[in-house]
N, C-alpha and C positions, 0 to 999 in steps of 0.2 A: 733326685730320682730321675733315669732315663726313660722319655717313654720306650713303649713295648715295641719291641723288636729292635732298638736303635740299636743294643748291645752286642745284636746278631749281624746286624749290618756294621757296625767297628770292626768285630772280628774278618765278617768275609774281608772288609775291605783291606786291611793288615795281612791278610793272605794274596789276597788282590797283587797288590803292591809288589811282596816277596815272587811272586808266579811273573806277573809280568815285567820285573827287575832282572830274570833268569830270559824271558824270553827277547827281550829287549838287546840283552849283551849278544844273543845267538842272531839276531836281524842286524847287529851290528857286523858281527861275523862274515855274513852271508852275503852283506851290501859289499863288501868289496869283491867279490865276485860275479854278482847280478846286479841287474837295474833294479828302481825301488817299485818299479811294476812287477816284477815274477817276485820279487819276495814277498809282497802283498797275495801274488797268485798263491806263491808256494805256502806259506802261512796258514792260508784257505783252507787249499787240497789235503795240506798232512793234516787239519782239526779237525777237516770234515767228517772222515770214519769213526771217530772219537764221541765225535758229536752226535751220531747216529746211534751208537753203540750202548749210549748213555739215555736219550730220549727211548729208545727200544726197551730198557732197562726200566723206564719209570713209566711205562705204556700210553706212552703221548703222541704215539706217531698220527693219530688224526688232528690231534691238536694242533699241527701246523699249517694242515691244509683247511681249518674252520673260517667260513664265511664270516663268523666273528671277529676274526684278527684284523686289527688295525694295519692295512697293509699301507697306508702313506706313512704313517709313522713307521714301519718297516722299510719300507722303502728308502726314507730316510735318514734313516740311521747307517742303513749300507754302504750308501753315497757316502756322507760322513766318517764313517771306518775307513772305508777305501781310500778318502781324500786324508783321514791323520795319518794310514799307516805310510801310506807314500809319501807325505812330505816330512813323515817322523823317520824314514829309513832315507832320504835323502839328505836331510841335516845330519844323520849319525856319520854318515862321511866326512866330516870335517869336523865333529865334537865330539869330546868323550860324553862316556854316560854322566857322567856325575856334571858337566855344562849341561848337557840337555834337559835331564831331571832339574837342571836349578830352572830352564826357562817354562817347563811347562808347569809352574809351581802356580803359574795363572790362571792356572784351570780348575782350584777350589773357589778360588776368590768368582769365577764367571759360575761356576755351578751354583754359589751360592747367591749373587744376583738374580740370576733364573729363576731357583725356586723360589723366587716370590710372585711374579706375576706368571710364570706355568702353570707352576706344583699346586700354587695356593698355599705353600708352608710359611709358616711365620718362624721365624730368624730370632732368636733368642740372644740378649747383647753377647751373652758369653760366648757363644757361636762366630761371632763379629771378634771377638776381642781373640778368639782363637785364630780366626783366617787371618787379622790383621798381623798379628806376632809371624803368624808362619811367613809372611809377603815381607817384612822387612829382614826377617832373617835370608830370603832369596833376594834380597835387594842390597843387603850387607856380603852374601857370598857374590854377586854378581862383580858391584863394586861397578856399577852402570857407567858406562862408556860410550862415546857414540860408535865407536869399531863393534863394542859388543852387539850392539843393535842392530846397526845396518848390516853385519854381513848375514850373505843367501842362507848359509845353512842355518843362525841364528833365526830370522824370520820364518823359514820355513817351518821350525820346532814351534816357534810362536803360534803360526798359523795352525800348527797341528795340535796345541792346546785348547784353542779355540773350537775346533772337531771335534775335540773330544771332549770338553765341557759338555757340546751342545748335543753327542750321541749317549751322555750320559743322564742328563736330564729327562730327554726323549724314553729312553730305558726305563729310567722309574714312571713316566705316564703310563707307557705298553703295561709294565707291570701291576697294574692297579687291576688290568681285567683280563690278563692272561699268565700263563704259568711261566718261569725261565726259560722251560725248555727252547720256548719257541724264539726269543731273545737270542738265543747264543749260536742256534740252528741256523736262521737267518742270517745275522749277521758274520757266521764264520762263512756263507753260502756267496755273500754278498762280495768277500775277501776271493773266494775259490774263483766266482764267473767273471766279474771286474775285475781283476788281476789278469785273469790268464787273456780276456782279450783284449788289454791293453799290453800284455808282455809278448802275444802271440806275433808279431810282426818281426822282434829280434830276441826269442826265444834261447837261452843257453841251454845245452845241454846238460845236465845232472853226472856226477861221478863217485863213485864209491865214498869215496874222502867226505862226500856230503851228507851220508849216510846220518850220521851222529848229530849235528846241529839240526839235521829234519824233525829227526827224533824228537829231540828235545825241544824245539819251535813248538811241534804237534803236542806234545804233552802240556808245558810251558801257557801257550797259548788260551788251551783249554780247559787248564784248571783255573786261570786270570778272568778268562770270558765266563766262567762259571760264576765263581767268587763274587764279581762285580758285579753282576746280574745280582745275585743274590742282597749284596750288602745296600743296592739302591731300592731293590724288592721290600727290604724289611727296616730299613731307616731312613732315617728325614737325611733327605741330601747335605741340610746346613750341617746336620750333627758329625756328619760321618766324611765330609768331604775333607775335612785337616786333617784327617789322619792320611790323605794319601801323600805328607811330608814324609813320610816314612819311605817314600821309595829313594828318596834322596842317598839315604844310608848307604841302602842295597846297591845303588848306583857305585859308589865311593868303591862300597868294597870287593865292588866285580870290577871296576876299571882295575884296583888296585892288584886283584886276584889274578887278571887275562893276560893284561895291558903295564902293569907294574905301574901304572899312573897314577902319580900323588900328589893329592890336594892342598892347595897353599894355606895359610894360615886363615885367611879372608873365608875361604869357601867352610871351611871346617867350622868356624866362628859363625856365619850363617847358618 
């Protein structure tokens, strides 16, 4: 029997996954054209209207500005976002999705460390015996090397599992005594202003052609940052965090779909 809501939070997160699988191949896209600070910016700017559109929608617009809100855990989580999305669109320069998605496979196994002295949640063996199956199956695709490890864009995807373990954890605290809205308001606000005044010094210009990948970031984006909000809001981090192996798939079959890139027998086997 799953406790109540985990069921809810499996799902968002399986959507999660699928959302930011699609947005992930489009930051891919857009890194070879921009530094990994305006895509962080751009990221921001196109979820922000969205993100407004949606709070408006579920009549929370005070809700953001409440005295109540945890604004250091806010704050903190921004910084965090900011610092995964940038060294996760710096490592996609030199890996494909389906490399990158195997290294940041470390970031159930550290969410599920967390919640135990954060959350307060208690770790059920199955839970364990889930995280562990999924880390050697990314330890059997990896097929650990020291080339794999040491190089910049490998470390950097590392580093940015570790951001986002630790914005994910953070997330379900906020959420114990405020609504998503303000979760994903925030944090896409924290993408828009961080971004753009880290990118504002060598700023590229935008072109029609970019028209479509905007799009689809801005959508992309904010149905993920929904999702995830959601799926940490309504279930126990240990329960629901294996299932974000599933973005692995998603990865395989966008490199394979963009990129024509296909996976050795190693990776597919993990």
């Amino acid at each position: 029997m799953l406790p109540p809501g985990t069921l809810r939070g499996i799902v968002a997160m399986l959507a999660a996954c699928a959302a930011f699988a699609c947005m992930d191949a489009l930051l891919k896209i857009l890194a070879g054209t921009f530094a990994p600070a305006q895509v962080a910016a751009l990221r921001g700017l196109t979820g922000l209207p969205l993100v407004c559109l949606y709070v408006a929608w579920r009549g929370e617009t005070r809700a953001l500005f409440s005295r109540q809100l945890r604004w250091g855990l806010h704050a903190a989580r921004g910084v965090l976002a900011l610092t995964m999305l940038l060294l996760f669109t710096f490592g996609l320069k030199s890996l494909g999705l389906a490399e990158a998605y195997t290294l940041t496979f470390v970031a159930p196994l550290i969410i599920t460390l967390l919640s135990v002295p954060l959350l307060g949640e208690r770790v059920r063996p199955r839970h364990w015996v889930a995280i562990a199956a999924g880390f050697i199956g990314v330890v059997v695709a990896l097929r650990p090397e020291q080339d794999a490890f040491m190089s910049v864009g490998a470390l950097a995807i590392l580093a940015a599992a570790v951001c986002y373990a630790m914005t994910n954890v953070l997330g379900r605290l906020v959420s114990r005594s405020e609504p998503s809205s303000t979760l994903v308001f925030w944090t896409t606000a924290a993408l828009a202003l961080g971004g753009s005044v880290l990118a504002a010094p060598q700023w590229v210009p935008l072109s029609i052609e970019h028209a479509w990948p905007l799009a689809g970031l801005a959508l992309s984006g904010f149905l993920g940052q929904l999702a995830i909000s959601e799926a940490f809001r309504h279930g126990q981090a240990a329960a629901i965090a294996p299932f974000e192996y599933s973005a692995l798939a998603w990865g395989i079959a966008l490199d394979w779909l963009i990129w024509r890139a296909v996976p050795d027998a190693w990776t597919l086997g993990g």
